[in-house]
Each structure stands twice: as C-alpha cells, then as structure tokens.
C-alpha positions in Angstrom: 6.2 20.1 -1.5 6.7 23.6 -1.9 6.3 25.4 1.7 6.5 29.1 1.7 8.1 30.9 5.3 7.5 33.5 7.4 10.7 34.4 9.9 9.6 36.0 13.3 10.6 39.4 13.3 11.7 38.8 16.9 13.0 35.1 18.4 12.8 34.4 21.7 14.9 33.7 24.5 15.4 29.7 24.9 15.0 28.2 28.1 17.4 26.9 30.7 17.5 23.3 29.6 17.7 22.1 33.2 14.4 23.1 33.8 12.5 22.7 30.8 9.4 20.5 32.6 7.4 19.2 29.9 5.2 21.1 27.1 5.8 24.4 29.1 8.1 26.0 26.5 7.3 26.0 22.2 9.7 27.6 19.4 9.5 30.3 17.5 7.7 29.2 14.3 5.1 26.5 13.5 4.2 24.8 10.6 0.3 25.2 8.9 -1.4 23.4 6.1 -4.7 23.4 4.7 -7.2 20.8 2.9 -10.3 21.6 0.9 -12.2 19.2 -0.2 -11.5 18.4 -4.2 -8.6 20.5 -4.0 -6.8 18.5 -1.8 -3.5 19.4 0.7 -2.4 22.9 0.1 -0.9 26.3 1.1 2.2 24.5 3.1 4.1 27.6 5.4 6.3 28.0 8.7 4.8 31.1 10.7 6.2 32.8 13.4 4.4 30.9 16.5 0.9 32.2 17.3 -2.6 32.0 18.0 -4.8 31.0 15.3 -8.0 33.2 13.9 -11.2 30.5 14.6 -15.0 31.5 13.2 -17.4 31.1 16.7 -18.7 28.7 14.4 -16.1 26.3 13.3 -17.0 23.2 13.2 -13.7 21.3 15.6 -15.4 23.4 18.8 -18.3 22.0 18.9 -18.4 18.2 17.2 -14.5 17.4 18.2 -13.3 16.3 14.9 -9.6 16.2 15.6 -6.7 14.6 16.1 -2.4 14.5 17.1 0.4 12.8 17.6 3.3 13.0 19.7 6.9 12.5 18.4 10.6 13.9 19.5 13.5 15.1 17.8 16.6 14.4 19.2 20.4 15.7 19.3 22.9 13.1 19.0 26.5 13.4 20.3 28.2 14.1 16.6 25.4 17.1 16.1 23.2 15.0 14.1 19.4 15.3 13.9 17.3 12.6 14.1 13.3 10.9 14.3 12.1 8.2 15.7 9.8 5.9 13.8 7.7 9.1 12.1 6.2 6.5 8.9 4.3 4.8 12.5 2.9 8.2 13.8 1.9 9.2 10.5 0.1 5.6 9.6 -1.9 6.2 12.9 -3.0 9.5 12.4 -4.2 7.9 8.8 -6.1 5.5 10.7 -7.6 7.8 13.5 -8.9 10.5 11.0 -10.7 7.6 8.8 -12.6 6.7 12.4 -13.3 10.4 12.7 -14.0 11.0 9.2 -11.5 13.4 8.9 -9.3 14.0 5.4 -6.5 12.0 5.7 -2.7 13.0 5.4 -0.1 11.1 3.6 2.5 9.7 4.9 5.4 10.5 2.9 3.7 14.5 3.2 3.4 13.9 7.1 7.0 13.3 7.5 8.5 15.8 5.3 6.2 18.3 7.0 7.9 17.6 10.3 11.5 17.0 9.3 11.1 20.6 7.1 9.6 22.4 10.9 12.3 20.4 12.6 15.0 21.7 10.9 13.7 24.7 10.5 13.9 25.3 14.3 16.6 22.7 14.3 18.7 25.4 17.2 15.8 24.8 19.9 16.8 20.9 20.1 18.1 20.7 23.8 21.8 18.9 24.1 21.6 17.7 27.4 21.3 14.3 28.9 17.1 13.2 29.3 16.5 16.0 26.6 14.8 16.2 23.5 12.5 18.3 21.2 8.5 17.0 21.2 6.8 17.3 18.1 3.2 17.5 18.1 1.6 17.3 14.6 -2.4 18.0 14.5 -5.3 18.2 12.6 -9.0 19.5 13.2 -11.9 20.7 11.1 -11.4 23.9 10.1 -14.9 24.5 8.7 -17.6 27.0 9.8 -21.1 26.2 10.2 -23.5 24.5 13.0 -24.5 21.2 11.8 -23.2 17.2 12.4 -21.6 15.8 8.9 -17.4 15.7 8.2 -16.4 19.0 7.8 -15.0 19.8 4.1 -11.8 21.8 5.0 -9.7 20.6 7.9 -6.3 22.3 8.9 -2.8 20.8 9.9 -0.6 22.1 12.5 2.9 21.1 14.0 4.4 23.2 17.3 7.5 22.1 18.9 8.4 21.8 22.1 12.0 21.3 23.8 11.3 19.1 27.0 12.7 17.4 29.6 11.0 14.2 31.6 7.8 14.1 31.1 7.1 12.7 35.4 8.7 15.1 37.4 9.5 11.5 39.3 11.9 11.0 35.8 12.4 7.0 35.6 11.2 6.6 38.9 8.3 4.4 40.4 5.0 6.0 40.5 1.9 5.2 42.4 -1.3 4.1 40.3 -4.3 4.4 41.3 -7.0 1.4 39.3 -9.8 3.2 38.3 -13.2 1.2 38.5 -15.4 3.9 38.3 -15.2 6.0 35.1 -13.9 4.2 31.3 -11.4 5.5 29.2 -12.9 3.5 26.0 -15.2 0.6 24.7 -14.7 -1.4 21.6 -16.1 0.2 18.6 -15.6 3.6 19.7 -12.1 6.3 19.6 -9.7 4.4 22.1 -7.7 2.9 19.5 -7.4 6.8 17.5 -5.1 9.4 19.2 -8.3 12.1 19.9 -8.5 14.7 21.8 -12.2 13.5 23.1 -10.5 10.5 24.4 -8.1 12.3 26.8 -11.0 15.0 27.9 -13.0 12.2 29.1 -9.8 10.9 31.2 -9.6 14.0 33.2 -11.9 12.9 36.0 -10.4 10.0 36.7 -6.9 11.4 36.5 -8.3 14.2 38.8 -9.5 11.6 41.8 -6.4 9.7 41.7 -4.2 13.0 42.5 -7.0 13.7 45.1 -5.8 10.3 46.7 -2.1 10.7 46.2 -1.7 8.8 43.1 0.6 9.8 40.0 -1.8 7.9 37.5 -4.9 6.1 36.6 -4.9 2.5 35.6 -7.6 1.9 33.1 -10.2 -1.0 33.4 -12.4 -2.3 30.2 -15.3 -0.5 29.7 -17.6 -3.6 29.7 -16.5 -5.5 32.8 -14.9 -2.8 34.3 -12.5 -6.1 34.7 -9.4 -6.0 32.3 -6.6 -3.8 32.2 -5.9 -1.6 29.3 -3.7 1.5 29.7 -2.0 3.3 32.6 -3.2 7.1 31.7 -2.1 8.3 28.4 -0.1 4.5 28.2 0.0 1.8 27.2 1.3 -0.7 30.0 3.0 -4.2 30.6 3.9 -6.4 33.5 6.7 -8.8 34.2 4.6 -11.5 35.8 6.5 -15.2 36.0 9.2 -14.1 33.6 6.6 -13.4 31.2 5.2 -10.2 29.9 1.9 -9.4 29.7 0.2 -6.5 27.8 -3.4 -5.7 26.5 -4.2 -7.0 23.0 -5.2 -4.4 20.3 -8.9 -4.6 20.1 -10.3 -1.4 19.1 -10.3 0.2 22.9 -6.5 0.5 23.2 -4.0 2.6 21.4 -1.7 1.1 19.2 1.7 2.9 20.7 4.6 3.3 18.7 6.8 2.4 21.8 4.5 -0.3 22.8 5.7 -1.5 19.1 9.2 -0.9 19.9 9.2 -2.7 23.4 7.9 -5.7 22.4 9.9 -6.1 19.4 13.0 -5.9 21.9 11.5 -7.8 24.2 11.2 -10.7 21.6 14.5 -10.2 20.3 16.3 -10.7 23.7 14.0 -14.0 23.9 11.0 -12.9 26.5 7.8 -15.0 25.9 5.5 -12.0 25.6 1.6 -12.6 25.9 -0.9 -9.9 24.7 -4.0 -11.0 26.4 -6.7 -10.0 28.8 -5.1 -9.7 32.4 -7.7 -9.0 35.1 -7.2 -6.7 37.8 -8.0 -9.7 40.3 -5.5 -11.3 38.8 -3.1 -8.6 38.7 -3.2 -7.9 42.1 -3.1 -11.8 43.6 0.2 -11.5 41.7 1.1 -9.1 43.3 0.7 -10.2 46.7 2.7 -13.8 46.0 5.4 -12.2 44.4 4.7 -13.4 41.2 4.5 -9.9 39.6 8.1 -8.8 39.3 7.8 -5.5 37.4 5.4 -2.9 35.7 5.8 -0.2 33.4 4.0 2.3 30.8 5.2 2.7 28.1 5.0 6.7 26.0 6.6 8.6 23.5 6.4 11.2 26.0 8.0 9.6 29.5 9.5 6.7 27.1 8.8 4.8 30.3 7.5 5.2 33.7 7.8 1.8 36.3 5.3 1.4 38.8 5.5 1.3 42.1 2.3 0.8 43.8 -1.1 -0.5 42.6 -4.8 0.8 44.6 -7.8 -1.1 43.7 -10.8 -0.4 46.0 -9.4 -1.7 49.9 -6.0 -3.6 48.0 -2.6 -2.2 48.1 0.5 -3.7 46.1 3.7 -2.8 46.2 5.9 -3.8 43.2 9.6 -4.6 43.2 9.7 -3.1 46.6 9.1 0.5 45.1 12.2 0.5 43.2 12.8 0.4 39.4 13.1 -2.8 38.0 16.4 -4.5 36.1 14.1 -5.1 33.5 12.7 -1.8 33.0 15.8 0.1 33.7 17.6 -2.4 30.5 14.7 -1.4 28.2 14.7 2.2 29.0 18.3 2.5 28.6 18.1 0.1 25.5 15.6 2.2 23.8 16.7 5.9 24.7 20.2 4.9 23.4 18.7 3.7 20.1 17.1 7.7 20.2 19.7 9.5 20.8 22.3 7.3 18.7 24.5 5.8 21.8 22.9 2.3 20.9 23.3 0.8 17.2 20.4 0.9 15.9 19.7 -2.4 14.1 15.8 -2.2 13.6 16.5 0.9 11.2 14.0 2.4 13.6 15.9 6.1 13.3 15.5 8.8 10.7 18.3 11.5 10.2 16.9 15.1 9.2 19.7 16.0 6.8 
C-alpha cells in the first residue's frame, strides 16, 4: 500500500505521562482512507491531526452507519514496538460492517494501516509503568444525500491516543450498579458489532448509575431482562465455585478480544470455564453464601476492572470483601506482562512494528 504523508508544520507539546487520564490527549497526525464503490480502498495518507470537512448531508449523521475498534500500542523495556492481537480487531470490524452494510476492510490492509500510523507517531508511546498508546481505527459513511440504503463511499480513520488507566480507580474494585430498566442489545440486532449506536443507547443507564454512586452498569438480556451480558462497554466473568462463568456469544454480546485472551489462559492454567446464561437471581444468591469468589470486566481499554459491589433493585453484595481478587490480580498481571513483553509470550498473541 502506498500511503502518501503530510508532516504537521507545528508538533505539539506531549503530555506529562503521569497524568495522561484516558482518551484526553491524541498525536500529532492521523491516518485517512477512502472507499468508493467499484473503485475500491484508495487515497491512503497520514495528516497532521484535525477536524474533518462533513456535507450537512452526509449520510453517517443521520442513519449511523459506523463503526471502531479499540487497540494499544505498547513500549517494551528493550525500546521495541509492539500490538496486541490486531488480525482479531480487524476480523471484527469485518463482521460488524457486514451487519451494518458497510464496505468492508481487509485485514492484512487494517493492520498495516495501523502499524504504518503507529510508527509514524511511534515518539508519543508513553514509557512508563500502566502506560500505553490506544489506537482507535474507524469507519463511517462518507456519502452525501438524505435517503435509507448503504451509502456507496465510506471513509477510514485511525487517531492515537497515549493513555493511562482507563478507571481512575486503576485495578481497583468498582461498584456496579444491575441495570433492569433500559437494554444494551437483543439478539438479531448490533450488540455483537462494535457501533457507535450501541454505546449511545448505554448512556442513560450509565448516567443513573453515577446518579446512585455506581462506577458501572451491569447489563441484563433484553428479553427477560433476566441474564447477564456485559458490565458497561465489557464483557464480564465471575469466579463462582471455582468455576468461571461468562455470557455465551449469541448475537447480543460482543465478542472481546480480551474476553478471547482470558479464557484461553484461563483454560491453559486448568479452570473449568462455563459460557452460559447466569441469572441475576442467581448471581446475587451467590453472592450472599459466599459462593461467588470474584468478578471482573474484561476491556482492551481497562484490560480489567474487579468488582466490588453488586445493586439489583433492594439487594446489595459485596464481593471478595471489596478487595481485588488473587485470581484477578494473576490474570491482570498475566496478561499485561504478555503486552508489554515482561511475560513470554507463548500464544504468539504479540506483533512487533518493525
């Protein structure tokens, strides 16, 4: 791929790495491509960083056809660059532009558009410990016009962003709040696609719960309003009678690539993992006996995020006595080290940016 670049004629100043927060800071170039229909993927460049020109009209504002992913970049302690797992976050953006009828982008071009912005903009990595540089590739439908039907051209974007933890609570319990009111997603619909509609509609459930003091939202099935699915933008597990139990992939919950990666260690070190439907009822009677031992999300962003405490309607739980578990603790450690090469890395799970 031949991708043309535009330097900044000024760079900016980077951030004290310390306090980078999350998405709050982005780098100093971008990377843009366009499709047409029957012309295919073209016109690959890195611009300086900056807002793009839309028609009133174009099509993404008002029918939503768009989608992202969320990767990072990290610095390891010999200089190197590397990604984690990018052939996964480019498969599922394949999959979530087919279920938004959006043109779709290989995966071979998906990944050497992000290593080529990476290193591009390779000296905005952060070094220190807990740091890293989130990539976030999108897509949306470029065309003008007023009028329901897949759009015919479609641009792709990637902006970096060097961040810290994602909960200013780090890898610290947080306190969930189980949502029985509004649905994130319903079989035969966008959960399982990484959409932007998806998260919009999460916003006023997310809202009430910081209303009530809670961190997050834990996500009921949209049918029974009975099952748990995610835990806010995550997908989530619980150690419950030395087993772990997870929501299956049904069409309502997104495939994660560290939900992937979790349970593939979690087999390897010889935990009977069940992906099945765990009701909240069930969830929380665990709770009270004791019986649930642990409970974490599980994000590219946060990596992972242990709970602490569980609200449904009158019902309080805490879990682990508010602490962060052994078992959480071992696979956040475990999987963080694979990132940021401290931990061999025997799933070949790692990509160097040479």
């Amino acid at each position: 791929m031949e991708i043309k670049i535009e330097r900044a004629t000024q760079l900016k100043d980077k951030p004290d790495q310390s306090q980078l927060g999350f998405g709050r800071y982005f780098t100093d170039h971008m990377f843009l491509m366009d499709y047409t229909e029957g012309k295919g993927w073209h016109d690959a460049r890195i611009v300086p960083y900056g807002p793009l020109s839309l028609d009133p009209a174009t099509m993404v504002l008002h029918y939503a056809q768009e989608t992202f992913e969320g990767l990072k970049a990290y610095r390891t302690q010999d200089g190197e660059i590397q990604l984690f797992r990018p052939e996964m976050n480019a498969e599922r953006l394949i999959r979530s532009n087919k279920r938004l009828c959006m043109a779709e982008l290989p995966v071979d071009l998906f990944v050497e558009s992000v290593e080529a912005i990476v290193k591009y903009e390779a000296d905005w990595i952060p070094t220190e410990e807990g740091t890293s540089l989130y990539v976030r590739p999108f897509m949306f439908s470029s065309e003008a016009g007023v009028g329901v039907h897949p759009a015919k051209t479609y641009k792709f974007v990637i902006i970096l962003s060097p961040v810290g933890a994602y909960y200013p609570e780090g890898v610290n319990p947080v306190k969930i709040w189980v949502e029985d009111e509004y649905v994130r997603a319903v079989k035969g619909g966008t959960g399982f696609a990484k959409c932007g509609g998806n998260y919009a509609a999460s916003i006023a459930a997310q809202v009430k719960a910081e209303q009530n003091g809670y961190t997050q939202v834990l996500w009921l099935d949209g049918v029974h309003r009975k099952y748990v699915e995610e835990v806010g933008t995550m997908n989530v597990m619980f150690l419950i009678d030395n087993k772990i139990v997870t929501a299956p992939l049904e069409g309502s919950v997104l495939p994660g690539v560290t939900r992937n990666s979790i349970l593939t260690i979690l087999n390897d070190w010889g935990y009977e993992v069940e992906e099945r439907h765990l009701s909240i009822d069930e969830l929380m009677e665990a709770g009270r006996t004791g019986a649930l031992k642990e409970g974490f999300g599980t994000g590219t962003a946060a990596v992972i995020s242990p709970i602490g405490e569980l609200k449904y309607k009158d019902d309080v739980v805490i879990i682990n006595d508010f602490k962060t578990g052994e078992l959480t603790q071992k696979l956040y450690d475990t999987l963080t080290g694979i990132q940021w090469g401290n931990v061999e890395d025997k799933y070949n799970w790692t990509r160097k940016i040479k």
